[in-house]
C-alpha positions as CSV (number, residue, x, y, z in Angstrom):
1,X,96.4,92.9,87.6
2,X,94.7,95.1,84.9
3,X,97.8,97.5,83.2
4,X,96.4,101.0,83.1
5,X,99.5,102.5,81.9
6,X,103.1,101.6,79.5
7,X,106.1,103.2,78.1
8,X,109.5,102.5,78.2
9,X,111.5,100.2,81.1
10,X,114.4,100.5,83.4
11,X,115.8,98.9,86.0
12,X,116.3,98.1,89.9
13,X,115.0,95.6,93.3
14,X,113.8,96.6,96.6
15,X,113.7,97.8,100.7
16,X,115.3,96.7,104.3
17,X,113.8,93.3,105.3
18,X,116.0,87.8,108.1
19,X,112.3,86.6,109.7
20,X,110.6,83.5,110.9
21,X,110.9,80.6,108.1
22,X,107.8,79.4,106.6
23,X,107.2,76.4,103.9
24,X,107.6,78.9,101.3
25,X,111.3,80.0,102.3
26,X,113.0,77.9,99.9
27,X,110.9,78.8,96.9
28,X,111.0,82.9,97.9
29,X,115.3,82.4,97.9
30,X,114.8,80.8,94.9
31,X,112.7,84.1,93.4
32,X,115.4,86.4,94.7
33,X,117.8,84.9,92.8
34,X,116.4,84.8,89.4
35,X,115.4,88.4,89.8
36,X,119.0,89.5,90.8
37,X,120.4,86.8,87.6
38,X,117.7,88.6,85.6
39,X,119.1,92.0,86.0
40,X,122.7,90.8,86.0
41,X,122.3,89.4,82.8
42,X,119.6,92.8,81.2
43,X,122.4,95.3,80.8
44,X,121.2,99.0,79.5
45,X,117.0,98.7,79.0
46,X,115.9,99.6,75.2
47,X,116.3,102.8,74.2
48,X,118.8,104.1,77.4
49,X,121.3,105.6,75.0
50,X,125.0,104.5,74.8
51,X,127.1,104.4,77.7
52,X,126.9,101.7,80.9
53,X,129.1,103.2,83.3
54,X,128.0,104.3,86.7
55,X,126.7,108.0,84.9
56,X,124.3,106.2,82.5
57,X,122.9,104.1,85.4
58,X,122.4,107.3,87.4
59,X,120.7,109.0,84.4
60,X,118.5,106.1,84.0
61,X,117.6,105.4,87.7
62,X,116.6,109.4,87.7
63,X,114.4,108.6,84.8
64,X,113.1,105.9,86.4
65,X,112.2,107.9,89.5
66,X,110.8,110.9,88.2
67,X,108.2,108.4,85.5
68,X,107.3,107.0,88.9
69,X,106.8,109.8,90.4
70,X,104.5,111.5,87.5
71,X,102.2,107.7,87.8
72,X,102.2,108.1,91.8
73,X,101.0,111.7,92.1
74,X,98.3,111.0,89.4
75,X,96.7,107.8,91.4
76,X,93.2,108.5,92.7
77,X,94.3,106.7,96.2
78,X,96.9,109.9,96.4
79,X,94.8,112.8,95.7
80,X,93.0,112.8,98.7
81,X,95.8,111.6,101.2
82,X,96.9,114.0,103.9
83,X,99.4,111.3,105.1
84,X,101.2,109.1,102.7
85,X,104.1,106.8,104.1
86,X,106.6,106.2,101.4
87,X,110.6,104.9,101.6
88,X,113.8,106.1,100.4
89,X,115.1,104.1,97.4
90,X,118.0,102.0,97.8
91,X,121.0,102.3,95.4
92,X,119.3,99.1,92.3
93,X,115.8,100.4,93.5
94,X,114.3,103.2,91.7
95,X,114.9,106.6,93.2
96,X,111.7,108.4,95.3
97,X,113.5,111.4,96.7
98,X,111.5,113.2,93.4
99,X,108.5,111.8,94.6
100,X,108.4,112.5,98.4
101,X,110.0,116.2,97.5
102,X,107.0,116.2,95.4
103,X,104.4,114.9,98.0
104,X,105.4,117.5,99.9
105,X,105.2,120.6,97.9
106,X,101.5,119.3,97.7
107,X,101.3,119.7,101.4
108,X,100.8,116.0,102.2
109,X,102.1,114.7,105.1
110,X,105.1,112.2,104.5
111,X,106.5,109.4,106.6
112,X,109.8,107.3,106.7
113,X,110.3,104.3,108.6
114,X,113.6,103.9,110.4
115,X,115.1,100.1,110.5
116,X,115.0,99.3,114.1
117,X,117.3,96.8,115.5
118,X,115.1,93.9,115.9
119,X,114.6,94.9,112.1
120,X,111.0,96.1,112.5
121,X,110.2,99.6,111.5
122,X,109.2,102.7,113.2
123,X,107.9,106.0,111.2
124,X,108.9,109.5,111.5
125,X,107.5,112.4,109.7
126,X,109.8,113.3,107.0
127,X,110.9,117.1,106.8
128,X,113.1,117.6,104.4
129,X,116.5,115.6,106.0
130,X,117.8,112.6,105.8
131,X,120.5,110.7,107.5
132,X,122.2,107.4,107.4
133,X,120.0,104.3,109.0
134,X,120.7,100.9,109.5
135,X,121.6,98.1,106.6
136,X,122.3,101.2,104.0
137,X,119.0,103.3,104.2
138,X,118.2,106.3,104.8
139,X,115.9,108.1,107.2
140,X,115.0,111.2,109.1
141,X,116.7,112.1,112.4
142,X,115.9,110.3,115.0
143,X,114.9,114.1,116.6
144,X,112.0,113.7,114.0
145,X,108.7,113.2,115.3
146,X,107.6,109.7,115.4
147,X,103.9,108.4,113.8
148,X,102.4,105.5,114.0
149,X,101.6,103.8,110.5
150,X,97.6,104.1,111.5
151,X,98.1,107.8,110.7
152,X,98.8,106.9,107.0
153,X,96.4,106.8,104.3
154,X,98.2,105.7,102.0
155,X,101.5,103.7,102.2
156,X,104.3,103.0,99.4
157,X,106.1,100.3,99.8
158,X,109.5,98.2,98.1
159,X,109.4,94.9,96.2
160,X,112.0,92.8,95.2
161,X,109.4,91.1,93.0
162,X,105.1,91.1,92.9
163,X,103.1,89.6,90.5
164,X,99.7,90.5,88.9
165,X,97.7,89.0,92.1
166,X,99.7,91.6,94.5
167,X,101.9,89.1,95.9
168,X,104.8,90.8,97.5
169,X,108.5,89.4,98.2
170,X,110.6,91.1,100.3
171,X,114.4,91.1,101.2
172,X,113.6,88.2,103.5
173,X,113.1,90.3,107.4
174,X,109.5,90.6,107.3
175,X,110.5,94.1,108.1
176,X,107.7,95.3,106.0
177,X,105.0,92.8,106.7
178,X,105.6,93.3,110.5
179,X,105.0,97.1,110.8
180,X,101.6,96.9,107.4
181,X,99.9,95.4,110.4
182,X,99.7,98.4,112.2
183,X,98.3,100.3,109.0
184,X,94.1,101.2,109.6
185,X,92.4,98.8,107.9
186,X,91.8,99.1,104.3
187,X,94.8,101.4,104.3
188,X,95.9,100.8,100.5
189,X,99.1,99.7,99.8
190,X,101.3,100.3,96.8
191,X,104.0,99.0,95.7
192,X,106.8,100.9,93.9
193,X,109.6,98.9,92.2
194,X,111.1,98.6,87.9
195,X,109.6,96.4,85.5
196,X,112.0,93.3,86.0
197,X,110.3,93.0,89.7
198,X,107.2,92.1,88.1
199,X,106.9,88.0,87.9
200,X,104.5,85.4,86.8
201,X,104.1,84.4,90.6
202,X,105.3,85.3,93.8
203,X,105.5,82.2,96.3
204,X,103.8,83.7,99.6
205,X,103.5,82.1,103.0
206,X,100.1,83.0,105.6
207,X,101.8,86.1,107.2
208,X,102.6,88.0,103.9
209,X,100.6,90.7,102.7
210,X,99.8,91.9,99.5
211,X,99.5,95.3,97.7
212,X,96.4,96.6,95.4
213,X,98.6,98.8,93.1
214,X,102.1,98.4,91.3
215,X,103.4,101.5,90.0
216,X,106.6,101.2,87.9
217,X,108.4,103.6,85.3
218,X,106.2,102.5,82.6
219,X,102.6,101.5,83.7
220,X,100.0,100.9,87.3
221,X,98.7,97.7,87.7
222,X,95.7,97.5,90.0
223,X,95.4,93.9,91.9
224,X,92.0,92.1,90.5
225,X,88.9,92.9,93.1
Protein backbone atom coordinates (compact mmCIF):
# COMPACT_ATOMS: atom_id res chain seq x y z
CA UNK A 1 0.00 0.00 0.00
CA UNK A 2 1.48 3.52 -0.79
CA UNK A 3 1.73 5.56 2.93
CA UNK A 4 0.28 8.99 2.31
CA UNK A 5 0.57 10.08 5.71
CA UNK A 6 2.93 9.40 9.38
CA UNK A 7 3.41 10.67 12.80
CA UNK A 8 3.47 9.22 16.01
CA UNK A 9 1.85 5.43 17.01
CA UNK A 10 -0.45 4.04 19.53
CA UNK A 11 -2.07 1.15 20.26
CA UNK A 12 -5.20 -1.34 20.05
CA UNK A 13 -6.99 -4.71 17.79
CA UNK A 14 -10.33 -4.97 16.36
CA UNK A 15 -14.52 -5.64 15.86
CA UNK A 16 -17.28 -8.57 16.70
CA UNK A 17 -16.58 -11.60 14.45
CA UNK A 18 -16.64 -18.14 15.06
CA UNK A 19 -17.30 -18.99 10.99
CA UNK A 20 -16.96 -21.82 8.57
CA UNK A 21 -13.12 -23.13 8.69
CA UNK A 22 -11.21 -22.75 5.65
CA UNK A 23 -7.39 -24.04 4.79
CA UNK A 24 -6.16 -20.82 6.10
CA UNK A 25 -7.75 -21.27 9.76
CA UNK A 26 -4.73 -22.38 11.32
CA UNK A 27 -2.40 -19.84 9.92
CA UNK A 28 -5.17 -16.72 10.68
CA UNK A 29 -5.07 -18.20 14.70
CA UNK A 30 -1.63 -18.16 14.38
CA UNK A 31 -1.72 -14.09 13.25
CA UNK A 32 -4.05 -13.41 16.06
CA UNK A 33 -1.74 -14.45 18.37
CA UNK A 34 1.36 -12.72 17.47
CA UNK A 35 -0.64 -9.54 17.21
CA UNK A 36 -2.14 -9.91 20.75
CA UNK A 37 1.93 -11.14 22.00
CA UNK A 38 3.00 -8.08 20.12
CA UNK A 39 0.97 -5.59 22.02
CA UNK A 40 1.40 -7.59 25.30
CA UNK A 41 4.90 -7.22 25.07
CA UNK A 42 4.81 -2.97 23.42
CA UNK A 43 3.96 -1.29 26.62
CA UNK A 44 3.47 2.76 26.42
CA UNK A 45 4.23 3.75 22.33
CA UNK A 46 7.19 6.40 22.04
CA UNK A 47 6.60 9.55 23.20
CA UNK A 48 3.11 8.66 25.41
CA UNK A 49 4.42 10.45 28.44
CA UNK A 50 5.02 8.62 31.88
CA UNK A 51 2.35 6.81 33.53
CA UNK A 52 0.84 3.12 32.26
CA UNK A 53 -2.15 2.83 34.36
CA UNK A 54 -5.54 2.54 33.08
CA UNK A 55 -5.63 6.90 32.77
CA UNK A 56 -2.56 6.92 30.47
CA UNK A 57 -4.16 4.15 28.26
CA UNK A 58 -7.37 6.25 28.09
CA UNK A 59 -5.41 9.39 27.19
CA UNK A 60 -3.63 7.59 24.56
CA UNK A 61 -6.60 5.63 23.09
CA UNK A 62 -8.40 9.30 22.82
CA UNK A 63 -5.33 10.49 20.96
CA UNK A 64 -5.49 7.70 18.96
CA UNK A 65 -9.13 8.36 18.06
CA UNK A 66 -9.27 11.85 17.53
CA UNK A 67 -5.68 11.47 14.83
CA UNK A 68 -7.97 8.98 13.19
CA UNK A 69 -10.58 10.94 13.03
CA UNK A 70 -8.71 14.20 11.60
CA UNK A 71 -7.16 11.29 8.56
CA UNK A 72 -10.91 9.91 8.04
CA UNK A 73 -12.82 13.20 7.57
CA UNK A 74 -9.94 14.39 5.19
CA UNK A 75 -10.16 11.15 2.78
CA UNK A 76 -11.52 12.03 -0.75
CA UNK A 77 -13.91 8.66 -0.47
CA UNK A 78 -15.58 10.73 2.65
CA UNK A 79 -16.20 14.08 1.26
CA UNK A 80 -18.83 13.23 -0.95
CA UNK A 81 -20.63 10.36 1.22
CA UNK A 82 -24.12 11.09 2.36
CA UNK A 83 -24.07 7.57 4.09
CA UNK A 84 -21.03 6.27 5.72
CA UNK A 85 -21.31 2.92 7.92
CA UNK A 86 -18.76 3.02 10.53
CA UNK A 87 -18.46 0.80 14.10
CA UNK A 88 -18.03 1.63 17.72
CA UNK A 89 -14.56 0.86 18.93
CA UNK A 90 -14.03 -1.83 21.30
CA UNK A 91 -12.16 -1.27 24.56
CA UNK A 92 -7.91 -2.29 22.74
CA UNK A 93 -9.36 -0.78 19.46
CA UNK A 94 -9.06 2.78 18.85
CA UNK A 95 -11.88 4.91 19.86
CA UNK A 96 -14.45 6.32 16.86
CA UNK A 97 -17.16 7.86 18.92
CA UNK A 98 -15.03 11.37 17.82
CA UNK A 99 -15.35 10.39 14.47
CA UNK A 100 -19.02 9.30 14.04
CA UNK A 101 -20.02 12.58 16.41
CA UNK A 102 -17.99 14.22 13.79
CA UNK A 103 -19.59 12.63 10.69
CA UNK A 104 -22.54 13.77 11.90
CA UNK A 105 -22.19 17.33 12.61
CA UNK A 106 -21.23 17.22 8.81
CA UNK A 107 -24.75 16.04 8.13
CA UNK A 108 -23.74 12.56 6.75
CA UNK A 109 -25.78 9.88 7.42
CA UNK A 110 -24.18 7.26 9.90
CA UNK A 111 -24.83 3.51 10.35
CA UNK A 112 -24.05 0.88 13.09
CA UNK A 113 -24.40 -2.67 12.76
CA UNK A 114 -25.93 -4.64 15.57
CA UNK A 115 -24.28 -8.31 16.24
CA UNK A 116 -27.20 -10.53 15.54
CA UNK A 117 -27.35 -13.85 17.10
CA UNK A 118 -26.28 -16.02 14.31
CA UNK A 119 -23.41 -13.35 14.51
CA UNK A 120 -24.20 -11.65 11.24
CA UNK A 121 -24.79 -7.96 11.26
CA UNK A 122 -27.74 -5.85 10.70
CA UNK A 123 -27.42 -1.77 10.35
CA UNK A 124 -29.32 0.87 12.03
CA UNK A 125 -29.00 4.54 11.45
CA UNK A 126 -27.08 5.89 14.33
CA UNK A 127 -28.69 9.10 16.11
CA UNK A 128 -26.86 10.00 18.67
CA UNK A 129 -27.45 6.74 21.43
CA UNK A 130 -26.01 3.88 22.11
CA UNK A 131 -26.78 0.89 24.06
CA UNK A 132 -25.18 -2.39 25.02
CA UNK A 133 -25.11 -5.19 22.11
CA UNK A 134 -24.01 -8.55 21.99
CA UNK A 135 -20.24 -9.90 22.76
CA UNK A 136 -19.35 -6.22 24.39
CA UNK A 137 -20.35 -3.76 21.61
CA UNK A 138 -22.24 -1.22 21.31
CA UNK A 139 -25.09 -0.09 19.11
CA UNK A 140 -28.13 1.98 18.59
CA UNK A 141 -31.57 0.94 19.98
CA UNK A 142 -33.04 -1.67 18.48
CA UNK A 143 -36.20 1.25 18.04
CA UNK A 144 -33.55 2.72 15.50
CA UNK A 145 -34.37 2.46 12.00
CA UNK A 146 -32.83 -0.28 10.28
CA UNK A 147 -30.69 0.20 6.58
CA UNK A 148 -29.51 -2.06 4.59
CA UNK A 149 -25.54 -1.78 3.98
CA UNK A 150 -26.39 -0.98 -0.04
CA UNK A 151 -27.44 2.39 1.29
CA UNK A 152 -23.76 3.05 2.36
CA UNK A 153 -21.19 4.75 0.44
CA UNK A 154 -18.67 4.33 2.28
CA UNK A 155 -18.10 1.77 5.01
CA UNK A 156 -15.39 1.64 8.03
CA UNK A 157 -14.62 -1.33 9.09
CA UNK A 158 -12.23 -3.16 12.25
CA UNK A 159 -9.06 -5.21 11.79
CA UNK A 160 -7.25 -7.25 14.05
CA UNK A 161 -4.48 -7.09 11.51
CA UNK A 162 -4.25 -6.00 7.34
CA UNK A 163 -1.30 -5.81 5.43
CA UNK A 164 -0.22 -3.47 2.53
CA UNK A 165 -2.33 -5.65 -0.15
CA UNK A 166 -5.67 -4.99 1.92
CA UNK A 167 -5.84 -8.30 3.35
CA UNK A 168 -8.10 -8.22 6.32
CA UNK A 169 -8.24 -10.60 9.51
CA UNK A 170 -11.06 -10.54 11.58
CA UNK A 171 -11.95 -11.91 15.18
CA UNK A 172 -12.63 -15.23 13.44
CA UNK A 173 -17.00 -14.94 12.83
CA UNK A 174 -16.90 -13.79 9.41
CA UNK A 175 -19.35 -11.31 10.96
CA UNK A 176 -17.90 -8.73 8.75
CA UNK A 177 -17.31 -10.53 5.61
CA UNK A 178 -20.89 -11.85 5.74
CA UNK A 179 -22.84 -8.58 5.83
CA UNK A 180 -19.65 -6.48 3.03
CA UNK A 181 -21.51 -8.66 0.66
CA UNK A 182 -24.47 -6.75 0.82
CA UNK A 183 -22.49 -3.37 0.26
CA UNK A 184 -23.30 -1.85 -3.77
CA UNK A 185 -20.64 -2.80 -5.63
CA UNK A 186 -17.55 -0.79 -5.64
CA UNK A 187 -18.63 0.49 -2.27
CA UNK A 188 -15.04 1.31 -0.72
CA UNK A 189 -14.10 -0.11 2.24
CA UNK A 190 -11.76 1.13 4.94
CA UNK A 191 -10.26 -0.04 7.42
CA UNK A 192 -9.60 1.64 10.75
CA UNK A 193 -7.29 -0.02 13.32
CA UNK A 194 -3.41 1.24 15.35
CA UNK A 195 -0.24 0.78 13.78
CA UNK A 196 0.68 -2.79 15.41
CA UNK A 197 -2.45 -4.21 13.24
CA UNK A 198 -0.54 -3.56 10.24
CA UNK A 199 1.63 -6.97 9.14
CA UNK A 200 3.81 -8.20 6.49
CA UNK A 201 0.89 -10.59 5.36
CA UNK A 202 -2.37 -11.47 6.21
CA UNK A 203 -3.21 -15.30 5.47
CA UNK A 204 -6.73 -15.05 3.58
CA UNK A 205 -9.06 -17.79 2.48
CA UNK A 206 -11.59 -17.31 -0.97
CA UNK A 207 -14.56 -15.79 1.08
CA UNK A 208 -12.50 -12.91 2.65
CA UNK A 209 -12.61 -9.58 1.46
CA UNK A 210 -10.26 -6.88 1.43
CA UNK A 211 -10.19 -3.11 2.00
CA UNK A 212 -8.64 -0.19 -0.36
CA UNK A 213 -7.69 2.15 2.53
CA UNK A 214 -6.04 1.74 6.07
CA UNK A 215 -6.32 4.72 8.12
CA UNK A 216 -4.41 4.57 11.54
CA UNK A 217 -3.30 7.30 14.10
CA UNK A 218 -0.33 8.11 12.16
CA UNK A 219 -0.72 7.60 8.28
CA UNK A 220 -3.51 6.15 5.17
CA UNK A 221 -2.33 3.50 3.18
CA UNK A 222 -4.23 3.11 -0.06
CA UNK A 223 -4.20 -0.79 -1.43
CA UNK A 224 -2.10 -0.89 -4.88
CA UNK A 225 -4.63 -0.60 -8.10
Amino acid sequence: MQDTGSGAAPEGPAAVEPAKAGPADGAKRDLRRQVAARRGGTGPPPGAGPGAGPAAADRRRAAAGAEITRRVLALPELVTAACVAAFVGLPGEPSTRPLLDALRARGTRVLLPAVREDLDLDFRAFTGILVPGALGTREPPPAAPAVGLAAADVVLVPAVAVDAHGRRLGRGGGSYDRALRRARSGTPFVALVDDLAIVDEVPVDAHDLSVSVIVTPTRVLRRPV
